[in-house]
N, C-alpha and C positions, 0 to 999 in steps of 0.2 A: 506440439506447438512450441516453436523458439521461444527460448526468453527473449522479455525486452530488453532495451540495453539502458544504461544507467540515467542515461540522458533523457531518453523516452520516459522513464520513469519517474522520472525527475519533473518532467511536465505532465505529468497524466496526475501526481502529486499539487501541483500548483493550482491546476481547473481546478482539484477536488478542494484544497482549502478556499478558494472563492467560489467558491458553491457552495460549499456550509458554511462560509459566513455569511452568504445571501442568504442562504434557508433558516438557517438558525439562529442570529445573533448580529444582523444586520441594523438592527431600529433599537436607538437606545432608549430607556422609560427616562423620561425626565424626573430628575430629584432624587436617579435611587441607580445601583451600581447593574442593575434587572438589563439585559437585553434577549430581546428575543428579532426571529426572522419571520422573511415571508410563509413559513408554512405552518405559525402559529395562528398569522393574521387568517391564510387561507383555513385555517381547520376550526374557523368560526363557524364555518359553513357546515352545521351539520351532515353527520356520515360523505357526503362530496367533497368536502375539504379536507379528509382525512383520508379517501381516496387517492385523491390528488398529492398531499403529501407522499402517500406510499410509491405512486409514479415517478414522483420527484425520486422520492429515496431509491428508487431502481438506478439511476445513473450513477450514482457508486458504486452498486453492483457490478453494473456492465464495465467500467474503467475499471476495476478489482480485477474482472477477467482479463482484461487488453493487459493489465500491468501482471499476470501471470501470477497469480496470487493463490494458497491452497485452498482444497477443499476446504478443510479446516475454518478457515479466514470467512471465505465467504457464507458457508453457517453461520458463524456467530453475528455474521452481516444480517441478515434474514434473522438471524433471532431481535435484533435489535429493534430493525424495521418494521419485523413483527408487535410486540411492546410495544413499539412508538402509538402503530396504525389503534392496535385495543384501546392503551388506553388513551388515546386523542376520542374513541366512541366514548368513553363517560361521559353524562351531561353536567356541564359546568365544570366538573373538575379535570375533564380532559382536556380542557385548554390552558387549562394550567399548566395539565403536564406536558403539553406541546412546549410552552412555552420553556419547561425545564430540562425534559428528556436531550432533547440534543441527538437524536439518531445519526443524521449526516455526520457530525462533527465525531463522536463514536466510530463511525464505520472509517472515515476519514482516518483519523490517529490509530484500528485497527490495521487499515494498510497498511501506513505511516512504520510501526511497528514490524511489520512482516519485512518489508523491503529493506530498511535498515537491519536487519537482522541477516537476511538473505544475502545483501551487499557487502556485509561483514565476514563472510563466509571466504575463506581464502580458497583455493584450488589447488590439490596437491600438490608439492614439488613433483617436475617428472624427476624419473628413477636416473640415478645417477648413468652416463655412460661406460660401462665396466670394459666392455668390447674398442671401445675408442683408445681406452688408456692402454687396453693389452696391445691392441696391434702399433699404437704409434710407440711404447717401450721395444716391441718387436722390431720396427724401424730405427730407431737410434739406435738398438744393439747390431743391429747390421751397417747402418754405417760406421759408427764407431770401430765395430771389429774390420772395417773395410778400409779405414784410414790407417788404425794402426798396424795392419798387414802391406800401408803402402809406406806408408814414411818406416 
């Protein structure tokens, strides 16, 4: 599969932070610094709202794959997701930890990571041309020797 290019990555990056700020940290608590998103409010909704989160949380995955992201990466995406979806099942204090966990935004700043890192990566120098310089010194020494056998 080609990589993407910097620009595509660059927006498949944008979606995904307005998507975890939707999901996770879109609705501020009033009186207190606490925000949380829509998949805290959905994961009210016993076991189907933590469901639904986990669905949510798959579209990070799939942009992770478009944006050409390693195995590696995407495990730890899946571990996250994983955690998130458990413990959002606790009663009562899973929704807490919805409210804290942060999965999206996680996997989000996991890309985030990978790409910049990826993108930093420079590409070898090519090899210098050694056959260039020998034949064009082979050239000047032939006209050179050709001029001063004429003058």
């Amino acid at each position: 599969m080609p990589k993407p290019s910097e620009a595509r990555q660059k927006a498949i990056l944008e979606r995904l932070d307005k998507f975890s700020r939707f999901t996770d940290s879109n609705i501020a608590i009033p009186f207190t610094n606490i925000k949380i998103g829509a998949e805290a409010v959905i994961g009210l909704l016993p076991v189907v709202g933590d469901a639904v989160g986990l669905v949510l949380g798959g579209y990070v995955l799939v942009e992770a794959q478009r944006a050409g992201a390693s195995k590696d990466v995407k495990l730890r995406m899946l571990r996250n997701m994983g955690i998130d979806f458990l413990g959002g099942l606790l009663p009562v204090i899973g929704d807490g930890f919805d409210a804290v966990y942060k999965a999206n935004t996680r996997n989000t700043r996991l890309l985030r990571n990978y790409l910049e890192k990826e993108l930093a990566i420079e590409p070898p120098p090519p090899p210098f041309p050694w056959m260039t310089v020998i034949w064009l010194s082979v050239l000047f020494a032939v006209v050179t020797g050709g001029l001063t056998l004429i003058l």
